[in-house]
N, C-alpha and C positions, 0 to 999 in steps of 0.2 A: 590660724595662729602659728606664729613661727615655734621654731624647736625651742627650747630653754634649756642654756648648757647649764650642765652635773655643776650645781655648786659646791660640793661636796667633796669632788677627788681632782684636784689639779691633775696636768697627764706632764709626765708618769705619776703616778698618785705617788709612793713612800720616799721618792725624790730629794725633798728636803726634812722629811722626821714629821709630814704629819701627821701628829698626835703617836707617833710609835716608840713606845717603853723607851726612858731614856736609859743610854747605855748603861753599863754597870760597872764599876769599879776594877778595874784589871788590877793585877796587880804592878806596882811601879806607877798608879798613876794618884796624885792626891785629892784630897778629897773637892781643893778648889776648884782643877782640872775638871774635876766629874761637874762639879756645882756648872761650869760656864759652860762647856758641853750638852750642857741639862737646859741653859738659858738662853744660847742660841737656836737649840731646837724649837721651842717654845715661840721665841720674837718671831723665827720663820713663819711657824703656824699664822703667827697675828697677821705678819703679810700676806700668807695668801688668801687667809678669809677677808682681809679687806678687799683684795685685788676681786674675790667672786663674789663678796655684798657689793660691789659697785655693778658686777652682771645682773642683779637684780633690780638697779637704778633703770638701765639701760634698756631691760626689759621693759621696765611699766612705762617709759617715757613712750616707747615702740606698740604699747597697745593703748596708749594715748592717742598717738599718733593714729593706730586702728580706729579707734570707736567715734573721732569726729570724721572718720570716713564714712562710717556705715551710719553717723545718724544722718549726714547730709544724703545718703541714699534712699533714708526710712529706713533702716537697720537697726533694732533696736540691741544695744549693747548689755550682757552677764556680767555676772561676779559676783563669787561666794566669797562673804567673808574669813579671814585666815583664822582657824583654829576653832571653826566652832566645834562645838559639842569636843574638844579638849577633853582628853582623860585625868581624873588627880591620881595622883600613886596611891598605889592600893598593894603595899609590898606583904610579901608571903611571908610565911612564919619563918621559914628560913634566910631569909634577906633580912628581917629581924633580927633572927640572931647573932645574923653576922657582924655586925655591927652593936650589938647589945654591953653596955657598958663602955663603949666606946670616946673619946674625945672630941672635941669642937678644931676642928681645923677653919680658924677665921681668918679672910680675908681682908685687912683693915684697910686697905685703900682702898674698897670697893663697897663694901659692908655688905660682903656677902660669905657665909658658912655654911661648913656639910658639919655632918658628921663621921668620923672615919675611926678605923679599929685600932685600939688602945695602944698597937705596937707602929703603925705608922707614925713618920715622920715630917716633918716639912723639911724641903730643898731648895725652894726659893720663893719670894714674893717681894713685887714692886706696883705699880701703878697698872700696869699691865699685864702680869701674867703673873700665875699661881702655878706651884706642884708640891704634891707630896704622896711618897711613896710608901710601898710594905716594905718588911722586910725582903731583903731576897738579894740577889746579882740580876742576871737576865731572866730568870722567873719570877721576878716582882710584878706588880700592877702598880699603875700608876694616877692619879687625879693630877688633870692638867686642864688650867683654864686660860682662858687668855681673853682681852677685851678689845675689841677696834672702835675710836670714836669715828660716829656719822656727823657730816652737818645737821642742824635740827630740820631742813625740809628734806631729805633722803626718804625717798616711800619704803618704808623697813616693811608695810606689809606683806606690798608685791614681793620684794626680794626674800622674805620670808618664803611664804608660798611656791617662791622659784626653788628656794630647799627642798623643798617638801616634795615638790615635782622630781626632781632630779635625785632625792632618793627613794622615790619608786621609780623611776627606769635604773635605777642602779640594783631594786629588787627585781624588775624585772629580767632583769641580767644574769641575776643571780650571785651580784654582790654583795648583797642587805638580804639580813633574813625577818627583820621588822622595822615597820615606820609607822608612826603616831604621832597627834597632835599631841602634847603633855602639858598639862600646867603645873608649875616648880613654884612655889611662894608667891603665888598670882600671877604669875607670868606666862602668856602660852608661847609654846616654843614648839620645834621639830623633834624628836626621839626619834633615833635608829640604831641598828643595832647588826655590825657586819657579820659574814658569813665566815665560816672558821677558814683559815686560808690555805691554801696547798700545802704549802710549808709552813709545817710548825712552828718553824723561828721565825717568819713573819706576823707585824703585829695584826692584834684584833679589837676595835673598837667601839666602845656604847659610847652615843652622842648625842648631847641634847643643844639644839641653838637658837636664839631668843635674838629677840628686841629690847629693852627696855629706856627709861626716859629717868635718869640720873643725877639729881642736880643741872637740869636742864641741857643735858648733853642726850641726845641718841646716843645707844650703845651696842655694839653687837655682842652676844655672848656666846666663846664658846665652850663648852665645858666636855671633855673626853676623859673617859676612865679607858684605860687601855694597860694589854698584856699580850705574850706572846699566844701566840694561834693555841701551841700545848699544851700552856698554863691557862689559859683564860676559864675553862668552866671551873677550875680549882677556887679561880677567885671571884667568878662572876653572881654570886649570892650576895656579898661584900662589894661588889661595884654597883647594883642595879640598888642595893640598903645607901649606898652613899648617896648616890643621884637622888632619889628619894630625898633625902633630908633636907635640898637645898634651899638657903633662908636669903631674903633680902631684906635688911633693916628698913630700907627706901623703898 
């Protein structure tokens, strides 16, 4: 089987913001500036998960290509389907509470919501991409989602799977300190969860990424809670309670 490239970290991975806390407010700068700064980061992200959901098109076409090889030799061809035995959240009494009395942060063009604590905000939402932040400057956390349509025959399993793959050699590496199959509102999807980074001020990321089937659109989903390396375990009770929540009307 060939290699399956990292769907995960485009190289150089924080290159273009992804998924890394959006900047913070300096001062002298307005609040719109921060808003579109927040919304290019975002759009980037969308591009490059489409650009590595297409590496997992590429892949399955290529173990296509394998398996009428090996039956024409009597070979007979594997494959486990993606995401069995999927974990549901099973969040702690503390990720509870973090988010305990907390608000609906709804996605209406997607019809999708968390739930998130009572002092965050939303900063933006369109068809494509969602955030909303705590309080903070550059110790905030942030929920950042974004959507890539598929055509409707794109094998979203394979290229799922090719996630999945590619964040275990990134644990293997010792980039990811967890990966799991998760199911989110029926949905199974990837969960990862990065390693704290050298430097503090670099972000750190809980990730979950799915498939789903939208009003007849494939869709890729991705959803990152992220904060800096030094702030992250302050907020990651409250990020791992949010992911948890996530609802799909559809």
């Amino acid at each position: 089987m060939q290699n399956i490239p990292d769907p995960q970290t485009p190289p150089p991975p924080p290159s273009v913001g992804y998924g890394n806390p959006p900047p913070a407010k300096k001062p002298g700068l307005s609040k719109g500036c921060l808003i579109g700064i927040i919304a290019a980061v975002v759009l980037g992200i969308g591009a490059i998960l489409l650009i590595f959901a297409l590496a997992g098109g590429i892949y399955f076409f290529k173990r296509q290509a394998g398996t009428m090889t090996n039956r024409g030799s009597g070979t007979t061809a594997t494959s486990s389907s993606t995401g069995d035995g999927a974990q549901s959240p099973s969040p702690t009494s503390a990720q509870t509470a973090a988010i305990a009395g907390g608000q609906s942060a709804t996605w209406e063009q997607q019809e999708i919501s968390w739930t998130v604590p009572q002092k965050w905000s939303k900063q933006t939402a369109d068809s494509r991409s969602f955030l909303w932040r705590s309080p903070g400057s550059f110790d905030a956390a942030s929920l950042i989602v974004s959507i890539s349509p598929m055509s409707a025959d794109f094998p979203a399993e394979m290229s799922l799977k090719a996630f999945y793959d590619g964040a275990q050699t990134r644990k293997q590496n010792g980039e990811v300190e967890e990966v799991r199959w998760l199911k989110l509102g029926g949905v199974n999807g990837v969960e990862f969860r990065e390693s704290t980074p050298e430097s503090g001020d670099n972000p750190q990321r809980l990730q979950w990424m799915a498939y789903r089937n939208y009003k007849g659109q494939t869709q890729l989903i991705n959803v990152m809670l992220a904060a800096r390396g030094k702030d992250f375990a302050r907020h990651e009770d409250a990020l791992y309670g949010i992911l948890y929540t996530t609802k799909f009307s559809q």
